[in-house]
C-alpha positions in Angstrom: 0.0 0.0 0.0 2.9 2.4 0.8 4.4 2.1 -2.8 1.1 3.0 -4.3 0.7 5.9 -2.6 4.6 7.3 -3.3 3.6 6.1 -6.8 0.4 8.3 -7.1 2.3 11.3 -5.5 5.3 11.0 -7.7 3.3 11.3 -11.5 1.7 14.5 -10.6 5.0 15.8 -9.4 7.1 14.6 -12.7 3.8 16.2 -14.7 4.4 19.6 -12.3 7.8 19.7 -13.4 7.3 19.4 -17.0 4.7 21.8 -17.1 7.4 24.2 -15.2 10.4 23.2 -17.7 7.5 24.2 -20.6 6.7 27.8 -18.4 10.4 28.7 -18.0 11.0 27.8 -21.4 8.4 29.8 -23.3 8.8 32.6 -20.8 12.4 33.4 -22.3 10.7 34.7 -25.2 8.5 36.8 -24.5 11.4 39.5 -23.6 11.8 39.8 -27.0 8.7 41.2 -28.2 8.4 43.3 -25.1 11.7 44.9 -25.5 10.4 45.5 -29.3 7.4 47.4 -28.0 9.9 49.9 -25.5 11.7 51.7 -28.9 10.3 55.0 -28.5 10.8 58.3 -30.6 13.6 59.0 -29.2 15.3 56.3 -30.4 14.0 55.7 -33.9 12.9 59.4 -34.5 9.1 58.3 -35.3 6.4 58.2 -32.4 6.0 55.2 -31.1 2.4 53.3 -30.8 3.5 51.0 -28.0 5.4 53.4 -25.7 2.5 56.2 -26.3 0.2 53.1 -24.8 2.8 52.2 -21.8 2.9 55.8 -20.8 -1.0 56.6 -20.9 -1.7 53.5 -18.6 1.2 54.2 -16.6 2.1 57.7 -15.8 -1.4 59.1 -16.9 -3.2 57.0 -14.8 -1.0 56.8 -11.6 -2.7 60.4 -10.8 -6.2 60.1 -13.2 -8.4 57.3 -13.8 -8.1 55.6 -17.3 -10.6 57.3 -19.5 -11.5 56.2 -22.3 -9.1 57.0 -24.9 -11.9 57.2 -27.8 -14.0 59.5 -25.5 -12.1 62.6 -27.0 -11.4 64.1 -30.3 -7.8 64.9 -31.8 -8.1 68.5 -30.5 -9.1 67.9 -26.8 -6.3 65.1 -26.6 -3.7 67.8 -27.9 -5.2 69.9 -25.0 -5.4 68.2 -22.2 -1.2 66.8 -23.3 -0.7 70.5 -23.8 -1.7 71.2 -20.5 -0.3 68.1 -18.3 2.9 67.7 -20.1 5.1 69.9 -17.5 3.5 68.1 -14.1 3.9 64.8 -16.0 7.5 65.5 -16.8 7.0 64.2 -20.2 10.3 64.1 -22.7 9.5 65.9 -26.2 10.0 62.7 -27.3 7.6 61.0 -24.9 4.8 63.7 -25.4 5.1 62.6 -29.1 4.9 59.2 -28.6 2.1 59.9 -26.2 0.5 62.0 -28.3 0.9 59.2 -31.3 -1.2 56.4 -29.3 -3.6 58.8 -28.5 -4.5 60.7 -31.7 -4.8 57.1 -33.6 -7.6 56.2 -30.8 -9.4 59.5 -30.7 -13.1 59.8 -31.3 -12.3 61.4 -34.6 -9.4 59.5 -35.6 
């Protein structure tokens, strides 16, 4: 009776280790695409979609609650970036990738 029970606990333990081996694996490359989505304007000299996106949901909405970025037009985004860019501390280049994210989800884009 003993050995069926060490038996019983050791498959789900070899089939908790494989699935951690698969995790660990996989997990290694996801850093590439990630690191992809951090070039910004500075960088490659064009706004960037994905670093306009991290900096909305991050440093936007660490003081505001996320509104909803199609719930304004081009000209009230420009605006309200106009206005919060010096307490944000935005780079020029991070205002234009900001700006970038947010003009290609306005209401009127």
């Amino acid at each position: 009776m003993p050995g069926a029970i060490v038996s019983l606990l050791r498959f789900p333990l070899i089939g908790l280790a494989g699935i951690a081996g698969v995790v660990l694996t996989f997990s290694g490359c996801e850093t590439t695409p990630a690191e992809a989505g951090k070039v910004s304007a500075s960088a490659t000299g064009t706004p960037s979609l994905a670093e306009g996106r991290r900096l909305y949901y991050g440093r936007c909405t660490s003081c505001h609650a996320p509104e909803p970025v199609d719930g304004y037009t081009r000209a009230e985004w420009r605006s309200e970036v106009a206005h919060m860019r010096k307490r944000a501390k935005l780079t020029p280049a991070e205002e234009a990738d900001l700006l970038a994210f947010l003009m290609a989800n306005a209401l009127d884009a």
